[in-house]
N, C-alpha and C positions, 0 to 999 in steps of 0.2 A: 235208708242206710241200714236198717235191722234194728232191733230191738236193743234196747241197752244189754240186757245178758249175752247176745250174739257178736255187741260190737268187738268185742279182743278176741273172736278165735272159740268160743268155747269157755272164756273165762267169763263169771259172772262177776257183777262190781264187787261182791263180799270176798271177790278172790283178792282185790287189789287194795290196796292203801286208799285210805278215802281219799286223800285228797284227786288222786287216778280215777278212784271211781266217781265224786264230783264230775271232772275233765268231761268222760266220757256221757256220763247220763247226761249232761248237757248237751253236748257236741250233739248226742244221738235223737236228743228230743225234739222239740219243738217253741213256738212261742217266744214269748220273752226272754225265758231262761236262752234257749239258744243262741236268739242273738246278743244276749249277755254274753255268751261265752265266747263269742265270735271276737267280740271287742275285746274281749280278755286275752284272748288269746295273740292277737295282732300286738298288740300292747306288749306283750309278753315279748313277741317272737322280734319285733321290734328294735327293743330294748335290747335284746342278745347280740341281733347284729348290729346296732352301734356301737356296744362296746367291742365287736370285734374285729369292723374296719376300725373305729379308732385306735385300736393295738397294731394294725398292721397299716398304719397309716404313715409312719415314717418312712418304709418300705416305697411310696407311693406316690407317683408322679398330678397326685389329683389330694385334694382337700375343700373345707369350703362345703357350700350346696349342691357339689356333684357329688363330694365322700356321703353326703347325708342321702341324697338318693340315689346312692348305690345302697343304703342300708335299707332304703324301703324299696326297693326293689328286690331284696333279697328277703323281707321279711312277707312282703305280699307274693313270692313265687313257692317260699317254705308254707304258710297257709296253705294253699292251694294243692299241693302237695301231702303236706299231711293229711288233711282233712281227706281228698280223697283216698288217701290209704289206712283210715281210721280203724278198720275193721283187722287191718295187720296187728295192729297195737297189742301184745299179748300179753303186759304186765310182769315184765323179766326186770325190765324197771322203770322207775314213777315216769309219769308221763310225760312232768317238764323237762326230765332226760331225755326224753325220746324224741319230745320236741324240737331241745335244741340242736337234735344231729340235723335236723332238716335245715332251718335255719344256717348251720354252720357249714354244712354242705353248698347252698347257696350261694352265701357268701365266699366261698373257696372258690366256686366254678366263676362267678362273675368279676374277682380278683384278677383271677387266672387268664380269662380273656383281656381284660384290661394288660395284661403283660402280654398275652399273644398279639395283640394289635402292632406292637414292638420290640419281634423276634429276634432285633438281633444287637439288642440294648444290652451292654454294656454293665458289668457289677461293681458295687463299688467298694472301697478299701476295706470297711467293714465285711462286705460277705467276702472278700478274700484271703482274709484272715481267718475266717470259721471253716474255708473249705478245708484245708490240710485235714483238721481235727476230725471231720465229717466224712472223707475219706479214709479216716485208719491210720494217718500219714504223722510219726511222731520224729521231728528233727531233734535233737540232741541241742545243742545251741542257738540263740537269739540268729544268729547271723545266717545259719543255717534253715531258719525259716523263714525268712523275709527270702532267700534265695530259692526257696520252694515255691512260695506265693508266686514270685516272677515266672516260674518255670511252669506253675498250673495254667498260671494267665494267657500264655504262648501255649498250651498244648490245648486250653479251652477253645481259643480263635484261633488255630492252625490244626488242630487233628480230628479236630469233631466233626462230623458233618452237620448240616444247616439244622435236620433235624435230631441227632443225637443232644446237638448243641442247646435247642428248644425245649426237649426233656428234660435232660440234665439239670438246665438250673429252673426248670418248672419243679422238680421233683426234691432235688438237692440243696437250693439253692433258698427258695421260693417257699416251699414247704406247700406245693401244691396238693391236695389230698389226690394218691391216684384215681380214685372212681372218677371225681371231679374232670383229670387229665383224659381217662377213655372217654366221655362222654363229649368231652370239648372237640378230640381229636379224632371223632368217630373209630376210635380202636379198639382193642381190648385190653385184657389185663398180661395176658403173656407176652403180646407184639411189645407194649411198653417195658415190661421186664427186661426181655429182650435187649431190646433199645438201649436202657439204660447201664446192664451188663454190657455190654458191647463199649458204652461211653466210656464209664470206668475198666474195662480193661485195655484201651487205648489209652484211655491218660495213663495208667500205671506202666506199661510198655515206655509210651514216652517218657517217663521222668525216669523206669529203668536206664535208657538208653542211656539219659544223661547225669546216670551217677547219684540219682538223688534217694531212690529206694533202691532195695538187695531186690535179686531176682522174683524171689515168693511173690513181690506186690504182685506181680504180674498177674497173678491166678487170681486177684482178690475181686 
């Protein structure tokens, strides 16, 4: 994998924080130390993704020893992943930050399939109360937003298409990271953009239509 001074790019470990350059001179060496760090690391990467299916486990149709190995499975695909892009590492910052985008990355994309398996599930009261806000959508009175809520729910299951609809609350709803959505959906980043402009400017048209937002939404 190169020498420790070559694993970030050019940066030598005196460039980094030690605790970074620890990371790497391990990672990059041999022996003990290495497979120390290996276990450290897993340990580490671990630990990040159970606490962050456990955060988004309310969310979630699974609990139990499948939530737990969803989170090793995301911690053994972040490993893998990193390690072989070690030499990316450029010390922009520490490395257990860097780490964790792997790890959370992971976890995001294998959440995500777990919601794709069942595209056409259903949100529930809570995320329809957050959508108005998430959309820009400010009703004036109580009554006035419960009557918004209704009228999102009917223009989500009637004016989306199957896949507008599938983005939409992967992205909006769900809090899917996009990379995570290109790579599940073999797309890219603009087809998704796309996509997702299009979703919201259809829902906005229909809740114009019916009185609920002025004209402007329509553009939004």
């Amino acid at each position: 994998m190169g020498s420790v001074e070559s694993a970030a790019h050019g940066h030598t470990t005196a460039t980094l924080d030690p605790e970074s350059a620890e990371w790497v001179r391990a990672l990059t060496g041999g022996g003990t130390d290495y497979e120390g760090a290996l276990v450290r690391l897993h340990q580490m990467l671990l630990r990040v993704a159970r606490g962050e299916v456990s955060r988004r486990a309310p969310r979630l149709s699974i609990s139990g020893p499948e939530l737990d190995d969803l989170a090793h499975q995301a911690a053994a695909d972040a490993m893998m992943a990193l390690t072989g892009k070690l030499e990316q590492f450029r010390g922009e910052s520490r490395f257990t930050t860097w780490a964790y985008k792997f790890v959370i990355f992971e976890v995001s994309g294998k959440i995500g399939r777990h919601y794709w398996r069942k595209p056409d599930a259903r949100l529930d009261t809570e995320d329809w109360e957050r959508l108005p806000d998430r959309l820009g959508f400010d009703p004036a009175h109580q009554v006035e937003w419960h009557d918004l809520i209704v009228a999102l729910h009917r223009a989500v299951d009637d004016d989306l298409t199957p896949h507008q609809r599938r983005v939409f609350i992967a992205i909006v709803l769900n809090g899917i990271p996009l990379d995570a959505l290109v790579a599940e959906m073999d797309s890219n980043r603009n087809a998704i953009y796309k996509t997702l402009f299009d979703a919201r400017r259809k829902l906005a048209a229909s809740l114009a239509a019916r009185g609920y937002v002025n004209h402007d939404a329509r553009r939004s």
